[in-house]
N, C-alpha and C positions, 0 to 999 in steps of 0.2 A: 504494500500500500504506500503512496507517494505521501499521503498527509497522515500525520495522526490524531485522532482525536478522542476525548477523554473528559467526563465530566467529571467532578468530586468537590463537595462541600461548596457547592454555590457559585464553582469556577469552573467554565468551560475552559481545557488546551486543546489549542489547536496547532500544530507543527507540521509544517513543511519539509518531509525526509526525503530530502535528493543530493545531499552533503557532497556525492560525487559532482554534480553540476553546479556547486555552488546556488541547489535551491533552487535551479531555474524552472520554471512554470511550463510544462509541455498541455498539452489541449485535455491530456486526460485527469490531471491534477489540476488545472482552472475548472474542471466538471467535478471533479470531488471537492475544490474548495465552494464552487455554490452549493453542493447538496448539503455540506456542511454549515453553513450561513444561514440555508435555511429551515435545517434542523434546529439550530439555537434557537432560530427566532419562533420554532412552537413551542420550545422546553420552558415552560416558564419556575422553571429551579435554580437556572443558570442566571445571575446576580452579574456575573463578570467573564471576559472574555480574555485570556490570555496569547496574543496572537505570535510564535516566534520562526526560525528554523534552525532545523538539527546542526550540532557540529559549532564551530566554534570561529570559522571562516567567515559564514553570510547568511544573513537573514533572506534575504532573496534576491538575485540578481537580474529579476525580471524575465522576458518572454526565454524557454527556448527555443533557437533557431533552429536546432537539427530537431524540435520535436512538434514541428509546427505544419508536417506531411507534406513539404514542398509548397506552401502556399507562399504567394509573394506576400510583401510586406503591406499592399495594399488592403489585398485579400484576408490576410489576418486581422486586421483590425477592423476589416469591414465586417468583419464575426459575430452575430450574437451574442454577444458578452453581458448579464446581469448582471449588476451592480462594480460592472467596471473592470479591473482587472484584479483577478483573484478572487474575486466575486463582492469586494470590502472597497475598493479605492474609493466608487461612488455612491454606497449600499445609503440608502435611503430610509430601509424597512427594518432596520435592527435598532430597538428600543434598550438596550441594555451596554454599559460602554465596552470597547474594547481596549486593552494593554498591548503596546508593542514591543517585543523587548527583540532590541536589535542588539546581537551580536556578530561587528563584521559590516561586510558590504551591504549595504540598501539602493541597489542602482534600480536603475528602468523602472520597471511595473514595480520591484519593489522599493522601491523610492512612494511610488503612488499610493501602493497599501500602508505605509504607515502612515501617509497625507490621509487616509480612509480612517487611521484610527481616533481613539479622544484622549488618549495618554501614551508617551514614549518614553520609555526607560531605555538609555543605550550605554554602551561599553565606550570605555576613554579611545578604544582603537576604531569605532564605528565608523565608516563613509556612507554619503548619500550622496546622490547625485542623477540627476534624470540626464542617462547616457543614450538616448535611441540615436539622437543624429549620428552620432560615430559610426553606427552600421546603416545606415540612409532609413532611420525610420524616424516617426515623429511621437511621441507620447501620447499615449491612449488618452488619458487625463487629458494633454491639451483638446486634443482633436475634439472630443465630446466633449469638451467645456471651456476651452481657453483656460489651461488650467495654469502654464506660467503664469499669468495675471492674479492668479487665483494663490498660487503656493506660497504668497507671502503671509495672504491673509489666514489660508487653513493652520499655517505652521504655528501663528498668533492664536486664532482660536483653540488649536490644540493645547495649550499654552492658559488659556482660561479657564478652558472645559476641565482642563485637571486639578484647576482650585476649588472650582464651581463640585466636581464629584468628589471631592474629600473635604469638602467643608474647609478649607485651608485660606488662614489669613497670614502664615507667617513664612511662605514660598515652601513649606514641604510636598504639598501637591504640585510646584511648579516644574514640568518636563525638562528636562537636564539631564547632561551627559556625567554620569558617575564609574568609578571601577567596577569592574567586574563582581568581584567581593561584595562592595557598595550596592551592586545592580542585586545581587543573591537576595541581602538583605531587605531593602529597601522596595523589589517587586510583591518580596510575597508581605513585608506590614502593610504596601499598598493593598494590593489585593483584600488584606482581614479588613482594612480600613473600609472597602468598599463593599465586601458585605456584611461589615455590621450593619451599613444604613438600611435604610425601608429599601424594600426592592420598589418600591412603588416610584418616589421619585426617581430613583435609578432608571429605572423602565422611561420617565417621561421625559428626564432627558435627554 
């Protein structure tokens, strides 16, 4: 299985296991990440979404090319894609927040999916970066949104919304790049922090 996923005590994970490609997304694991997506979104137990990938290199390095069945670059993105890429970049329908924890690269689409999330937890060694032009493509994100225009603001919003879901006036809910160690600790008192609340506001925001 390319993803894995696992509920327990009020926390969906969700991990992308393709460590050999650097996590990159092939067509059959962008279809298990929506059935995924929208399996949370019936489970109403799940308080919080833990979103990462296996291995210690990259969180996701966005589209695969060799697993993309020879489709041009056009042709790929002109794909039915729900809620974006990975199924999370532009999910709409998920009432409950999601955690990123990047350790490693976040290029291309996965640059996008943590732009999709409401809190990022990263590692001191983490990059980001929306790399499609390097291989002549243009980002999913842009294309169906103007999303350059847009990644300053979701990166700011991410950024509130983590004050906003931990009740936090004194920057501990503020997204920020910590150790590794730091990231261990610090995701999962997130995490408890987020479902002690009511799932209820959780849910509405």
């Amino acid at each position: 299985m390319s993803v894995l996923f696992s509920v327990e005590n009020h926390v969906a994970r969700v991990t992308i296991d393709r460590p050999d490609v650097l996590n990159a997304v092939d067509l059959a694991t962008q279809a298990e990440l929506i059935r995924i997506w929208e399996a949370i979104e019936k489970n109403r137990d799940v308080r919080v979404v833990v979103l990462t990938g296996a291995g210690e290199r990259a969180f996701c390095t966005g589209a695969d090319m060799k697993g993309s069945s020879g489709m041009s670059g056009l042709e790929y993105w002109a794909a039915p894609r729900p809620g974006g890429f990975g199924g999370i970049a532009l999910r709409e329908t998920l009432n409950v927040p999601v955690i990123a924890r990047v350790n490693g690269h976040a290029l291309g689409g996965g640059m996008e999916m943590v732009l999709g999330c409401d809190i990022v937890v990263a590692a001191e060694h983490a990059q980001f970066g929306l790399t499609e032009p390097r291989v002549g493509r243009i980002p999913f994100f842009a294309w169906r949104r103007s999303g350059h225009r847009r990644t300053p603001q979701t990166a700011a919003g991410t950024t509130r919304c983590a004050r906003a879901l931990c009740g936090s006036h004194d920057g501990g809910g503020v997204t920020r790049t910590i150790s590794r160690v730091g990231a261990i600790r610090d995701r999962g008192a997130r995490r408890r922090r987020l479902c002690k609340e009511s799932s209820r506001p959780l849910r509405i925001s």
